[in-house]
Each structure stands twice: as structure tokens, then as C-alpha cells.
VEXDREN-2710 file (C-alpha; in Angstrom, 1 decimal):
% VEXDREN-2710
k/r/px/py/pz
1/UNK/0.0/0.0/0.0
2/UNK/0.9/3.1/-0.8
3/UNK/1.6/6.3/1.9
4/UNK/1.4/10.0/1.1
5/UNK/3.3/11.7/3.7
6/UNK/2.5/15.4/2.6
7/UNK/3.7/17.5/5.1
8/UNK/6.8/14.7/5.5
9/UNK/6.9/12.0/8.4
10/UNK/10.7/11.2/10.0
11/UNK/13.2/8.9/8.9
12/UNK/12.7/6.2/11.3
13/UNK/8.4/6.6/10.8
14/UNK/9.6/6.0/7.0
15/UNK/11.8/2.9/7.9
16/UNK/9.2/1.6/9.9
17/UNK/6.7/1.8/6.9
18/UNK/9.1/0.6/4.7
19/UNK/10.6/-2.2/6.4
20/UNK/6.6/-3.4/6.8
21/UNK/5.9/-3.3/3.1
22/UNK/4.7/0.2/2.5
23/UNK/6.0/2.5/0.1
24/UNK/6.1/6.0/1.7
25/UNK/6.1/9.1/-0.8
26/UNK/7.2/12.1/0.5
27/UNK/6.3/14.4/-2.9
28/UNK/4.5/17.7/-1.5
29/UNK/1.5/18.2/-3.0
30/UNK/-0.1/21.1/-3.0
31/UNK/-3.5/21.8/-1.0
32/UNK/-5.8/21.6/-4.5
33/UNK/-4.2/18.5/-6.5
34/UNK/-4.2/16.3/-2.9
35/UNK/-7.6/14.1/-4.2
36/UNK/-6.3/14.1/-7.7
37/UNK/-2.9/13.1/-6.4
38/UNK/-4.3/10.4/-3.9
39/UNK/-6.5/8.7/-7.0
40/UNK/-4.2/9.2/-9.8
41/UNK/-1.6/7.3/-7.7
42/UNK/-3.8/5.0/-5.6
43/UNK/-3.4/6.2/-1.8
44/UNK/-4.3/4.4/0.8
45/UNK/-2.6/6.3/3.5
46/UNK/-2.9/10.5/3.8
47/UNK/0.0/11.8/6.4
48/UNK/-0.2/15.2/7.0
49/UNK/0.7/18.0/9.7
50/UNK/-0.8/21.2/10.4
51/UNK/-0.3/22.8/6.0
52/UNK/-2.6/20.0/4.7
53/UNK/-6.0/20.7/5.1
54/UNK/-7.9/17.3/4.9
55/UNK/-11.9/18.4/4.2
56/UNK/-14.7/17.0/2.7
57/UNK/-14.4/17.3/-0.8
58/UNK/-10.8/15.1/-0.4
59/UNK/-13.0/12.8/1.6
60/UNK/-15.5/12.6/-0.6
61/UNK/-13.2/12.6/-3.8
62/UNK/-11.2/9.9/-2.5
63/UNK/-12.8/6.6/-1.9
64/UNK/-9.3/4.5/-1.6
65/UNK/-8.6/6.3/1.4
66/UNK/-8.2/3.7/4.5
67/UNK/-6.5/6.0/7.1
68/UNK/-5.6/9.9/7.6
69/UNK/-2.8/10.4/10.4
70/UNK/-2.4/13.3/12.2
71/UNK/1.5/14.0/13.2
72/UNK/1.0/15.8/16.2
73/UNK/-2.1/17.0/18.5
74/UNK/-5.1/19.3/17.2
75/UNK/-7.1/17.7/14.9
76/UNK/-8.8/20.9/13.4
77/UNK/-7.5/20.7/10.0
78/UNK/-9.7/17.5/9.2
79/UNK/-13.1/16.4/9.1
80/UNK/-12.7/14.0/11.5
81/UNK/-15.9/12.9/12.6
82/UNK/-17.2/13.0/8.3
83/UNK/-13.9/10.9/7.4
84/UNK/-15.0/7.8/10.1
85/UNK/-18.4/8.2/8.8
86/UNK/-17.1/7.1/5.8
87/UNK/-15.2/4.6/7.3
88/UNK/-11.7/5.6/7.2
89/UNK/-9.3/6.0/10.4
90/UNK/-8.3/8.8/11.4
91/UNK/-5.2/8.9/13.6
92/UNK/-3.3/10.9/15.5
93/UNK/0.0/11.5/18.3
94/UNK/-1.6/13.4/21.0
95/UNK/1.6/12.5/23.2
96/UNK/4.3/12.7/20.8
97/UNK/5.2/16.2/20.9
98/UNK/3.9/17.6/24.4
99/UNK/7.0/18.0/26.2
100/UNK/8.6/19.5/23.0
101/UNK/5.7/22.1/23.4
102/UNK/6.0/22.6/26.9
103/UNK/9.5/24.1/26.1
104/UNK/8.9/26.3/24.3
105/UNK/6.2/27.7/26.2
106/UNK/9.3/28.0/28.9
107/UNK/11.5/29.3/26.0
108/UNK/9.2/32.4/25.8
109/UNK/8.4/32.8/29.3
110/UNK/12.6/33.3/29.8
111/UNK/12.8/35.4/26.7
112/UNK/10.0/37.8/28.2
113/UNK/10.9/37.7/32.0
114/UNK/14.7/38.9/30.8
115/UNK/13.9/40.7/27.6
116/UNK/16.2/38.7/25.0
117/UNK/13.4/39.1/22.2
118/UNK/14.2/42.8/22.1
119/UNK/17.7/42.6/23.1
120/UNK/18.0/40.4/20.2
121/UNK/17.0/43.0/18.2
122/UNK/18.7/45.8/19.3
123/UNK/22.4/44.6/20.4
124/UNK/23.0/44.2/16.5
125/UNK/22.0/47.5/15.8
126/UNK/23.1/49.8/19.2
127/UNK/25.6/47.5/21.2
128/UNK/28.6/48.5/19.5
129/UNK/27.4/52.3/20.0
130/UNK/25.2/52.2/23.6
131/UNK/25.8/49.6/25.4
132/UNK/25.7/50.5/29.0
133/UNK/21.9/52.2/28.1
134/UNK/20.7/48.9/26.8
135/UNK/22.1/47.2/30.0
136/UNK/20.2/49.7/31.8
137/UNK/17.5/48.7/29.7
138/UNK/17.4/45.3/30.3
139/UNK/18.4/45.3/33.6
140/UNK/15.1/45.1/35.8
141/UNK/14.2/41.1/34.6
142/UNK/12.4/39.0/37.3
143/UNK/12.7/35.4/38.0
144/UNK/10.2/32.5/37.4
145/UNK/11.6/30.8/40.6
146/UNK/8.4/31.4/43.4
147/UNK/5.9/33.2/40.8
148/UNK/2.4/31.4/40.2
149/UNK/2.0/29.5/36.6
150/UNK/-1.8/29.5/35.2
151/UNK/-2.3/26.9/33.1
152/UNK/-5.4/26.7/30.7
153/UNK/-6.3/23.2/29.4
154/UNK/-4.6/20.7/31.5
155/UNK/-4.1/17.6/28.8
156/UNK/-0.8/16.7/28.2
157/UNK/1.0/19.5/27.3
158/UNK/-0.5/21.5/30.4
159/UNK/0.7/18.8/32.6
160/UNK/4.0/18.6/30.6
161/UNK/3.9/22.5/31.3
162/UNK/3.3/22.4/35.1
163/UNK/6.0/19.6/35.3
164/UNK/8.9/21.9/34.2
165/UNK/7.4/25.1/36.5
166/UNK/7.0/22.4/39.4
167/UNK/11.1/21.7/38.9
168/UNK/11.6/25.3/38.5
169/UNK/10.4/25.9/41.8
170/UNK/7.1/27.8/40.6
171/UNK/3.7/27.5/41.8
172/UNK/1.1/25.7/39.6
173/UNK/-2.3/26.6/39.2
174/UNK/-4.3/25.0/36.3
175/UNK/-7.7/24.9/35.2
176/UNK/-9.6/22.6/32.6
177/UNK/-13.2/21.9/31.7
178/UNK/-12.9/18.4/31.4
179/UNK/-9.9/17.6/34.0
180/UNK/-10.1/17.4/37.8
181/UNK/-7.5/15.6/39.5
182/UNK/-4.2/15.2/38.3
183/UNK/-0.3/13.8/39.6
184/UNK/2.6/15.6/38.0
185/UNK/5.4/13.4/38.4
186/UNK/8.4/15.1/38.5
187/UNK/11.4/13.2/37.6
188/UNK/15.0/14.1/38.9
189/UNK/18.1/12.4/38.3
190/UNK/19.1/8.7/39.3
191/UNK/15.8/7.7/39.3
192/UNK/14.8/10.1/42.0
193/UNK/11.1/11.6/41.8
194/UNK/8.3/13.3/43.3
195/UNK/4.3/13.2/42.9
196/UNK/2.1/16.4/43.0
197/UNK/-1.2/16.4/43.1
198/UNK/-2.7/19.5/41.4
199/UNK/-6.7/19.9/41.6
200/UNK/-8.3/22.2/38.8
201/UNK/-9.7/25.8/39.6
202/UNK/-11.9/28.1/38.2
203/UNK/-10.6/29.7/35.3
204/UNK/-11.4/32.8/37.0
205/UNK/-9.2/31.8/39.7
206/UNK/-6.2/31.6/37.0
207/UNK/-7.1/35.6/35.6
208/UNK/-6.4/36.8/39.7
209/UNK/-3.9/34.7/41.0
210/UNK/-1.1/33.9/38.3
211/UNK/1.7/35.8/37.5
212/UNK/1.7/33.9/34.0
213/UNK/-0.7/32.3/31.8
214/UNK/0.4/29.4/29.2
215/UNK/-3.1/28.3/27.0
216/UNK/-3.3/24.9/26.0
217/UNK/-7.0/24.3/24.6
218/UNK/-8.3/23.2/21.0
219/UNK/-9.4/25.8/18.9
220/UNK/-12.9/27.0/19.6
221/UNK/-15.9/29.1/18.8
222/UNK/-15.2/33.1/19.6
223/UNK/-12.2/34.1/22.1
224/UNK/-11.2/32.2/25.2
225/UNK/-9.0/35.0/26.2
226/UNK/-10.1/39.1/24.9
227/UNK/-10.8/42.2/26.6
228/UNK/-12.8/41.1/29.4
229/UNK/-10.8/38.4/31.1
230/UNK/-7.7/40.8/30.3
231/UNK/-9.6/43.2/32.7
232/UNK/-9.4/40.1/35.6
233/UNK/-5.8/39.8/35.3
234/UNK/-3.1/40.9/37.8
235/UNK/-1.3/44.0/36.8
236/UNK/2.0/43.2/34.6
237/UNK/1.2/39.4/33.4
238/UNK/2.8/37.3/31.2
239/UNK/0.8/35.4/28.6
240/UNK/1.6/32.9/26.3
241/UNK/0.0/31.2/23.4
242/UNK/1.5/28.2/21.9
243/UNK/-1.7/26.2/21.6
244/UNK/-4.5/27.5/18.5
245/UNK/-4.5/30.8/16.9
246/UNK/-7.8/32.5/17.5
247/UNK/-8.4/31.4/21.1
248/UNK/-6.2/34.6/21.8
249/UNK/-8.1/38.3/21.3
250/UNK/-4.8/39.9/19.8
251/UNK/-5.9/43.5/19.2
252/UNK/-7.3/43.0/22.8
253/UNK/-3.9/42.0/23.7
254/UNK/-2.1/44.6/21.5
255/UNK/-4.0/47.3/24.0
256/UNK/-3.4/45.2/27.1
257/UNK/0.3/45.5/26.4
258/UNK/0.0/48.9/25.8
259/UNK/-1.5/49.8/28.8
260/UNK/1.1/47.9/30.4
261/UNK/-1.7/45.6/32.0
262/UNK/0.4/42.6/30.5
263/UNK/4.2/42.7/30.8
264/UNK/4.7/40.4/27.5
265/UNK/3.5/37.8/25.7
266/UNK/4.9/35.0/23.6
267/UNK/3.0/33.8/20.6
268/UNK/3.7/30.7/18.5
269/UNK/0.5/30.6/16.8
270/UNK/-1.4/33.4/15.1
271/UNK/-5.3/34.8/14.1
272/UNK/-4.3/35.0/10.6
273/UNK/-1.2/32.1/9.8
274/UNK/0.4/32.1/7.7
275/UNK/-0.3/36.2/7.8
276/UNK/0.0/37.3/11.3
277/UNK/-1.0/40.9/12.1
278/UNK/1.7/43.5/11.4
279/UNK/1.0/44.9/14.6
280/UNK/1.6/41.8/16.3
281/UNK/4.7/41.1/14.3
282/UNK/6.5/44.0/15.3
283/UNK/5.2/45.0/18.9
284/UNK/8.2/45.2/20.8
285/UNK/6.7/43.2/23.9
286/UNK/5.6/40.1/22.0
287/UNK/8.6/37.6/21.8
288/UNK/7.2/35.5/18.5
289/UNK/7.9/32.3/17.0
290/UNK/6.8/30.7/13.8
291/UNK/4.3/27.2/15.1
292/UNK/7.0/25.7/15.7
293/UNK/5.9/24.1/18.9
294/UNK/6.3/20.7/18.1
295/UNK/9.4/21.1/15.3
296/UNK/11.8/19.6/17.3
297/UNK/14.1/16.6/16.3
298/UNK/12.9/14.5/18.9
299/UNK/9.4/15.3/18.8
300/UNK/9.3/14.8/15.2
301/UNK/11.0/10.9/15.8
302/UNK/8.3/10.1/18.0
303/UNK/5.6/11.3/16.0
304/UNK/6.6/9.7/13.3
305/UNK/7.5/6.3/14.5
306/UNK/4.2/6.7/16.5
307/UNK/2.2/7.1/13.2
308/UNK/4.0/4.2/11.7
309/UNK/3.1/1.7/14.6
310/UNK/-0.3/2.5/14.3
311/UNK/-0.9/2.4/10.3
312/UNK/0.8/-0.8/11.0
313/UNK/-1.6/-1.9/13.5
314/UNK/-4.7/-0.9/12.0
315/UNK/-3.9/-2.4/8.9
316/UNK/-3.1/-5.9/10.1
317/UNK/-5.9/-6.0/12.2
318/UNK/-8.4/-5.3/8.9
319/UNK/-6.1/-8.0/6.8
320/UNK/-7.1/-10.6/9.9
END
């Protein structure tokens, strides 16, 4: 059987397939010749990302299709619930990048708590020429060590989140819908390790109490996050955004930072990808990276190899 990987799939995920019998291709396609693509060269297996946008006309243009796999988490980018009605799997690795994630949210919350997005920016230009004003500058950063971390949506990645601000010495707060109990285990070296238990609050609880605020939900009807809740939060926040464009209220959050209400903010996903807001792009508060939350090395192993086991799984069981 033959595999599209369209938005690609690791080395070892295309070993895996390979070494099992399946030919993996690896072509990109663009977003309007996929179905033709998928027929023309008899697909059974659509791979994609977060680019490929898997909708009903490819469903309904595509009867070979047996699986779609998802490499990572959110699933918004296909018609999941119309593809099993048509009896195709549809697959994805919720756990394969969280901790990757969960990184970066801390890369952000370092770059904004010290400045480095604008010092990055600057030291180029003025270093040579004022150094001692830029140290000036930069020189009233706090530490995370002690502060309270808010965490919104407590899946995976939250808890993945709350795990490295538990070793950091932080308090966790989290709140989630759908989550109330859960143990953080906090892993040290030699085997060492502790258990926290961290009980879900009120998301209102999150808006007074936290210092910072890391969102982790799907993507969702309207804002979970605009002008209102801004109006909750404690004088001089941190807030970042790593989880779905659109959840966030960013001209409510351009004014927030403004009024100095938030401190900074750290965005890896945008309202309008692949277009983000010029006046989000360049607002010197806003230490920005390109959804690249789960593009790390490791991350993108596990997803693969993940994938691979399971196409191999699902497959075998339908040939029994």
C-alpha cells in the first residue's frame, strides 16, 4: 500500500513503513491537486501535519482512502468525525510532541521575564554604539523561581507545562473543563522523583492569581481569552500562546500590552497564519515564533514512528 506523507513524516516513521511493506512518498502536494494526487496514484494512506487541510471534498473525492494520520495533536485541520463516517481511520499523536511544546512555552516565558526578544534585536543594531543604556535597559528582569503559573487546558501538554514550572520551583495553578485531579510526576536524576497532586480551579481563579498564563485548549468558537478576562488579570502578566490561533483576542492584547496591564506575551500561533498581524509582528513586547511548537528533532522521531506503529496496527488487524 501506498503512503502520502504530505507535510513529510521522520526517517525512522519512513523505515518503519518501509521495512513493513509500504511505500512511503514524500512528494508535496499542493493543497488543491491532494484528491487528484491520492486517486491518480492510488493512496491508501494520507499523512499530514498542520499545512494540509484534509476536508470534505478530499474525503468525498477519495474513496481509496483507509487511514488519515495526524503528526501531532489538534485535529482541526480534518473532518474527522465526516472521514469515520465514511469509514476511514483517522489517527493521530496526541503524546508525541507535548513535552517538546511545553519548552517552548518556557523558552518564551525566559525570553520575556529577561527581555532577550528585544535585546536580540537591538544589540546588532546599538551595542557597539550604547551599550551600557541597553544594559540599563534590560536590567530590571524577574525570576520564574516562586511566581504562580496559570495553566489553561490541563491535557498533556498543560501537565507537561506544570512539570517543568514544578522543577523550576514555581507554583502551579491550572484549570480545565474536562480535568479534575491530576499527579505531576516530577522526575530528577538517578531515578529520584516526586508526585504532585494539582486539583483544577476556576478559570477565573487563573485571571487573579497567576503571574503567568500558558493556554493549551483546541481551537474554539469566539475568544477564550479578549478584553474582558484581560480586565481580571493581575497587573503586569505574562501570557503565552503556543496552543490555536484565534483562542487569543490579539488587538485585545495589543491594548493590554500597551496599557502595560500585560508585561509580554509569547506567541507561536497566530489569528491570521500564515499572515499574522503587522502589529503583532513588530510589537516590541511580543517575543514570537513561527508554530514551531512541536518542530523539534525529537518530537518529530516520536511522531513519526508513532504514526508508523499505528498504520501498521490498524492495517493488520483489517487484513485478519
Amino acid at each position: 500500500m501506498k503512503i502520502l506523507a504530505n507535510d513529510g513524516i521522520s526517517l525512522s516513521g519512513k523505515q518503519k513503513l518501509e521495512e513493513n511493506g509500504f511505500e512511503v512518498i514524500t512528494t508535496k502536494v499542493a493543497q488543491e491537486q491532494v484528491a487528484n494526487y491520492i486517486n491518480k496514484n492510488d493512496i491508501g494512506v494520507l499523512l499530514v501535519r498542520s499545512a494540509t487541510k484534509v476536508r470534505k471534498d478530499i474525503i468525498d473525492a477519495c474513496p481509496g482512502l483507509k487511514i488519515i494520520g495526524r503528526g501531532g495533536v489538534g485535529m482541526d485541520n480534518i473532518d474527522v468525525e465526516y472521514a469515520r463516517q465514511k469509514d476511514i481511520h483517522v489517527i493521530s499523536t496526541p503524546a508525541s510532541s507535548s513535552d517538546s511544546v511545553a519548552e517552548l512555552v518556557f523558552a518564551h516565558l525566559f525570553t520575556g521575564v529577561r527581555f532577550l526578544h528585544d535585546a536580540n534585536r537591538l544589540m546588532p543594531l546599538e551595542g557597539e554604539t550604547s551599550f551600557e543604556s541597553l544594559k540599563k535597559a534590560y536590567a530590571n528582569g524577574i525570576e520564574l523561581r516562586g511566581k504562580t503559573m496559570g495553566i489553561i487546558g490541563f491535557g498533556r501538554i498543560g501537565r507537561s507545562v506544570a512539570r517543568i514550572a514544578l522543577g523550576l520551583g514555581m507554583r502551579v495553578i491550572a484549570s480545565d473543563k474536562f480535568v479534575g485531579n491530576s499527579e505531576i510526576r516530577v522526575d530528577f536524576y538517578n531515578g529520584q522523583f516526586i508526585n504532585v497532586e494539582i486539583t483544577t480551579e476556576p478559570i477565573e481563579d487563573i485571571f487573579k492569581h497567576a503571574n503567568f498564563i500558558s493556554l493549551h485548549v483546541p481551537a474554539q468558537d469566539g475568544y477564550l481569552i479578549g478584553e474582558k478576562e484581560f480586565s481580571m488579570m493581575k497587573d503586569g502578566v505574562g501570557i503565552i500562546n503556543a496552543a490555536r490561533g484565534g483562542i487569543l483576542d490579539e488587538v485585545a492584547l495589543v491594548d493590554a500590552l500597551d496599557s502595560g496591564k500585560v508585561a509580554f506575551a509569547g506567541l507561536d500561533v497566530f489569528e491570521e497564519e500564515p499572515k499574522p498581524a503587522i502589529q503583532v509582528l513588530m510589537h516590541p513586547k511580543i517575543s514570537l515564533t513561527p508554530h514551531i511548537g512541536a518542530a523539534t528533532l525529537e518530537a518529530q522521531d516520536r511522531i513519526g514512528t508513532e504514526l508508523a506503529e499505528q498504520i501498521i496496527s490498524l492495517l493488520k488487524t483489517e487484513k485478519n
